[in-house]
C-alpha positions as CSV (number, residue, x, y, z in Angstrom):
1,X,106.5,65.8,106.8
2,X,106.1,69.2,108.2
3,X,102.7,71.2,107.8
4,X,103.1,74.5,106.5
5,X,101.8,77.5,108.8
6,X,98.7,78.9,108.1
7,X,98.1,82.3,109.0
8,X,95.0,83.8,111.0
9,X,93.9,87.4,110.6
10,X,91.0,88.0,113.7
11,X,89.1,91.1,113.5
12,X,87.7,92.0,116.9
13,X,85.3,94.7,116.1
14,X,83.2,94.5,119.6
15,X,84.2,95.3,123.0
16,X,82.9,95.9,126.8
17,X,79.6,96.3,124.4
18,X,79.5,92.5,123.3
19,X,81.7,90.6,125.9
20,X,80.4,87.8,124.6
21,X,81.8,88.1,120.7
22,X,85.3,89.8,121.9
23,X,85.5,87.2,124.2
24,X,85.3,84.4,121.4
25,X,87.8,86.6,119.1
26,X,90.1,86.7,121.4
27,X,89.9,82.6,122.6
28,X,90.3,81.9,118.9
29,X,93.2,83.9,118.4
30,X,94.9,82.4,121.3
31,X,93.7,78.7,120.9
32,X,95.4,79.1,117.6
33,X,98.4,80.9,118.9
34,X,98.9,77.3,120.9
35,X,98.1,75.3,117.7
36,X,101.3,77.0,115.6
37,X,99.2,79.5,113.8
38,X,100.9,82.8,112.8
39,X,98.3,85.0,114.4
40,X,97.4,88.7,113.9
41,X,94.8,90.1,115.6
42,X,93.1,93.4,114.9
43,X,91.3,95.6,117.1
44,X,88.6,97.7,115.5
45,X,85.6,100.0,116.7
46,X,84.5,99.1,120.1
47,X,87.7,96.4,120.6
48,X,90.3,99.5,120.3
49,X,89.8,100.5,123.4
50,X,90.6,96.6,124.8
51,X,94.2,98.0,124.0
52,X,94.9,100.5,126.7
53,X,96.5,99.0,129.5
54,X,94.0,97.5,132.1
55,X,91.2,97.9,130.0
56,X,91.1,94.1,129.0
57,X,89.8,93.9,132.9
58,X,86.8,95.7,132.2
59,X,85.4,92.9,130.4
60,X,84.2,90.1,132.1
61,X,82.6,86.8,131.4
62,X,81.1,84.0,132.9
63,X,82.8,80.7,132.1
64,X,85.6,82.3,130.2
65,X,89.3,83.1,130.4
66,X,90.2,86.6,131.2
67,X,91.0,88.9,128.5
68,X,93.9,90.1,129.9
69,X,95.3,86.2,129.6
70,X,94.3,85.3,126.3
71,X,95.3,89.1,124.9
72,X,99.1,88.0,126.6
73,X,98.9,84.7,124.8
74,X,98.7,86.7,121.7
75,X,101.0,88.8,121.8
76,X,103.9,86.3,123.2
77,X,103.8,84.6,119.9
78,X,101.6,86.9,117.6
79,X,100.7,90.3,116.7
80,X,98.0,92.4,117.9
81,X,96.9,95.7,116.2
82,X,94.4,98.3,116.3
83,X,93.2,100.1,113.1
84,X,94.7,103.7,113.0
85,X,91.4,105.5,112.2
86,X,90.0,103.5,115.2
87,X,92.5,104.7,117.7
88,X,92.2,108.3,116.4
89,X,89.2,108.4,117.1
90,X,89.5,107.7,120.2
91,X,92.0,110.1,121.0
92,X,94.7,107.8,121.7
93,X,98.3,106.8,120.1
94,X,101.5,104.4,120.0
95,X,102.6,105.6,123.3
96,X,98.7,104.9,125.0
97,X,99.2,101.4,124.2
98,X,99.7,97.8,126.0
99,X,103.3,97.6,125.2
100,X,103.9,95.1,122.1
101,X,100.5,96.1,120.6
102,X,101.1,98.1,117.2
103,X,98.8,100.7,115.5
104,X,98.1,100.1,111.4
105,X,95.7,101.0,109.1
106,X,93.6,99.6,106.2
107,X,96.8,99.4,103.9
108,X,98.4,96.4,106.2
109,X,94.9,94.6,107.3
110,X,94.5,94.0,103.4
111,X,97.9,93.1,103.1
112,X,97.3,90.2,106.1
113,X,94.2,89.1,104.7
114,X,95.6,88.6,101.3
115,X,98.4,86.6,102.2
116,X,99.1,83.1,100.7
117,X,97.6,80.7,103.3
118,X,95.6,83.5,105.2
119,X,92.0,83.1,106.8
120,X,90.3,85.7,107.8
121,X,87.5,85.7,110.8
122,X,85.4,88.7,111.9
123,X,83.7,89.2,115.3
């Protein structure tokens, strides 16, 4: 018998602010990733900025995998975006980005979270 896939929606909403909660987002999105979930994970206030290339390295813990790692674990085998209001904000675009990662707005999140099968987690 095969198990459907579920899908997992991750909002990372902190950054270099709260290494501690991006961290977590960003293991769960690429723990599941390894466990067959069809992963998307969203980028939002402080996290936008984890999107710009070597800005992942800014962000360190102790006892944890790198960013950088787990964010190319993620987007090997899921999608990673960052909100479109959160990246204007900030000044940056499509072209500013860690190739692969996609910019998207309220519209698509909803659509995500509403899936058949979806779960939704926030940090």
């Amino acid at each position: 018998m095969t198990t459907p896939t579920r899908s997992l929606v991750i909002k990372a909403t902190s950054g270099a602010d709260r290494p501690e909660t991006v961290n977590q987002a960003f293991t769960v999105a690429a723990a599941a990733v390894a466990a067959g979930a069809d992963v998307s994970l969203w980028l939002t206030g402080e996290a936008a900025w984890l999107a710009l290339p070597g800005r992942s390295a800014d962000v360190t813990l102790d006892q944890a995998a790198p960013l950088g790692d787990l964010l190319a674990v993620v987007l090997d085998a899921g999608t990673v975006t960052v909100c479109t209001q959160c990246a204007a904000r900030r000044s940056f675009g499509p072209d500013d980005v860690v190739p692969g990662i996609r910019i998207a707005g309220a519209a698509v999140f909803v659509e995500e979270i509403l899936a058949d099968g979806a779960q939704a987690l926030v940090y």
